[in-house]
N, C-alpha and C positions, 0 to 999 in steps of 0.2 A: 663320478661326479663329486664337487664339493657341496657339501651340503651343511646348510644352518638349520639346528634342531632347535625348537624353543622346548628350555627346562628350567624348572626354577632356581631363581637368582643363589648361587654359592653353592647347587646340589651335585655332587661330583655324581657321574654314572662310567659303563662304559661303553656311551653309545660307539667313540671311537674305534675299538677293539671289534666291536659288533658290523660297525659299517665296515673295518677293513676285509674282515670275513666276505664281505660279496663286491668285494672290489671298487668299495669309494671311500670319500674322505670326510669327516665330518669337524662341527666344531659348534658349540650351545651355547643358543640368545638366550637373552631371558627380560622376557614382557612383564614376568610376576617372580612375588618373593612371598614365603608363609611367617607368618605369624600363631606360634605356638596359642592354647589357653590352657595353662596348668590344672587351673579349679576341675574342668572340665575332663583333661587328662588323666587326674586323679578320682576321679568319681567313678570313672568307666572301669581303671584298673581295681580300685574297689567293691564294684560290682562284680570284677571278676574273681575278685577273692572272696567273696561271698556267694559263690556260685548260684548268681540271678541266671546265669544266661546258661541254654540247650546250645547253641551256635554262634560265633563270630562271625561274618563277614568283613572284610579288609577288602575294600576297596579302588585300592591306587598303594601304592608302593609308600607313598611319603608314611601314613599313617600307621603303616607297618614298621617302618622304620624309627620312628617314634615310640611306640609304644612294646614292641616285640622285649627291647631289655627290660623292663620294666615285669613280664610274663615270667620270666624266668624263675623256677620252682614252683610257680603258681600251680594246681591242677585245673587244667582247660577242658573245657566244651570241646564240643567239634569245631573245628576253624576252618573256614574257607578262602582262598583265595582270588581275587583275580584274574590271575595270569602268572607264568612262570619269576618273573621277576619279583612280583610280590610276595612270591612261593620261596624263591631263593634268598630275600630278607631275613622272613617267617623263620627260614631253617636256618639260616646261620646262628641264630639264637637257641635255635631247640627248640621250635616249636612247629609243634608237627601241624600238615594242614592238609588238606586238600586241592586239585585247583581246576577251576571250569572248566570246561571243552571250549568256550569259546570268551573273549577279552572283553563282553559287554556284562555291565550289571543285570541285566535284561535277563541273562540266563542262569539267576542265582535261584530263582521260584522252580523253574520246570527240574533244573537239577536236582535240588532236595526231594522232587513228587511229592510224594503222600507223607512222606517223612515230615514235615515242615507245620504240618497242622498243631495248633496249640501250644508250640512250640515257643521260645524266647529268644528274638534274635537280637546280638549287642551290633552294635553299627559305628565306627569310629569314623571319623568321615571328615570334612570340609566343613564349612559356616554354613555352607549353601545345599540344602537339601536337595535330595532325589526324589522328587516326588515321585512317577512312576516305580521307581522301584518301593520305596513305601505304599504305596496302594497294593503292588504285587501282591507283596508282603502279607497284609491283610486281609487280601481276600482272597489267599490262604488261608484264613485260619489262624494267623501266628500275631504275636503281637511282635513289636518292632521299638527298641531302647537305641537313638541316636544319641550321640554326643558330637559334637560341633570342637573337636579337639584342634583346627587349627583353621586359620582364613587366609588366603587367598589375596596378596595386595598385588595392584598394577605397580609398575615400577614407575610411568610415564616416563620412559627414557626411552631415545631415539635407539631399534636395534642397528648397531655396527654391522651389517653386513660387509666383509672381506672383499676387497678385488678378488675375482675368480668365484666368486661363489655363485655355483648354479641352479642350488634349486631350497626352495626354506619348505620345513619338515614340521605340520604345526601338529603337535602331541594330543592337546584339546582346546574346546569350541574356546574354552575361558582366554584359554592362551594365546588364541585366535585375536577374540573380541578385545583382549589388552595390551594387543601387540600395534607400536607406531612403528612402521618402515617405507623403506620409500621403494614403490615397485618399480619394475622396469621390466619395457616385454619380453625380455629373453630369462627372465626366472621361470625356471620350474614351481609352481605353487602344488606341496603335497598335504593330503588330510591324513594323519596316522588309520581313522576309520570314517564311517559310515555317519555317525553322529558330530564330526565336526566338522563334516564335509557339506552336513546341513545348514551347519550355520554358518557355513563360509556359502554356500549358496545362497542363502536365505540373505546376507550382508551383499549380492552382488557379486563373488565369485568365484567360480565354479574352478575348485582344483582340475592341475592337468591329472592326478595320481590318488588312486583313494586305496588304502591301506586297510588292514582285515581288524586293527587296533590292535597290532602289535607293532615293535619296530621291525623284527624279522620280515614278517608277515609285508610289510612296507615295503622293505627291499626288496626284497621277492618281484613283488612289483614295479619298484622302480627298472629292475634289471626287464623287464619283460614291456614296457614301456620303452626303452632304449633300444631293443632287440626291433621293437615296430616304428623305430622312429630315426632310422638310422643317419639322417641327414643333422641329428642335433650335435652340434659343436659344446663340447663340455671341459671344466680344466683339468679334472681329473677323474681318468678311469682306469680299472683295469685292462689288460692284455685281452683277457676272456670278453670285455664287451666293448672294446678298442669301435670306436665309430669315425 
């Protein structure tokens, strides 16, 4: 399949490399673009040179990306990550981390256990709080240091979807709810997981493909989606899932 992944506006990845691995084709809209705050970015790494924090959490790739050179000689907490890709940011700078068993923030509290109580957790993050995970947080035990190190803008720009493209690939709910395109019924509509699949329900439509919130984890599925759905005509696929 070809597929349009929404990623923020100018962020190189390599979704392509990743999609050709399970036999499709890909190529990145983008509904939104971030907007750094320094003030905010410097206070956090501050904090971490003055060693407030027991633990990091990294959240999403961008913020890692952002702030990881920035760590460099610093002596770190325990760092956690996300997910491999946010892991694989983390270490290309040196800095060692850990990373979830699974792609939701949901499962940063049960991870740490008993470790986590009284603890200090630093939080780089988005403008836009998590509130569940903040509650989590705390009733653990632990207190919780956000920083609001970058936001989140809509582009309001119409996405270009491609002739040939069959299926759009939406990463999160944000991405979702600030994304303008024009549907048509032979689009595949995929949720990367479980929580943006909510709010594309909750907006009215229910993905054909819900993903585990990773991209892998995605394909996986889309391939096995295709395997049950063999009548779908798509512009590009491999040999192995040839329909």
């Amino acid at each position: 399949m070809n597929i349009a992944i929404t990623r923020l506006k100018e962020k190189e990845t390599d979704d392509k490399e990743r999609c050709l691995r399970y036999g499709h084709d890909c190529y990145s809209v983008s509904p939104l673009f971030s907007r750094h705050d320094p003030d905010q970015i410097d206070e956090f790494v501050r904090m971490v040179m003055r060693r407030e924090f027991d633990c990091i959490f990294f959240t999403s790739a961008l913020p890692a990306a952002i702030i990881a050179p920035m760590l460099v000689h610093i002596p770190l907490p325990r760092v956690i990550a996300i997910g491999p890709q946010t892991a694989k940011i983390l270490r290309s700078h040196g800095v060692l981390c850990e990373v979830l068993p699974t792609f939701y923030s949901k499962a940063f509290v049960p991870y740490l256990g008993s470790w986590i109580a009284g603890k200090r957790i630093g939080l780089p993050r988005a403008n836009v709080a998590n509130e569940s995970l903040k509650c989590a947080i705390q009733e653990a035990q632990a207190e919780i240091y956000e920083y609001g190190c970058y936001s989140l803008c809509p582009t309001h720009e119409l996405i270009d979807l491609d002739i040939g493209t069959d299926a759009i690939l939406f990463t999160s709910s944000l991405s979702f709810q600030a994304c303008i395109w024009k549907r048509h019924p032979d689009l595949i509509t995929i949720a990367i997981g479980e929580i943006t699949a909510e709010t594309m329900i909750h907006a009215g439509l229910k993905p054909d493909i819900v993903g585990d919130g990773s991209l892998e984890g995605t394909l996986d599925e889309i391939n096995m989606y295709l395997l049950l759905h063999p009548c779908i005509s798509t512009s590009h696929h491999s040999e192995k899932f040839s329909i």
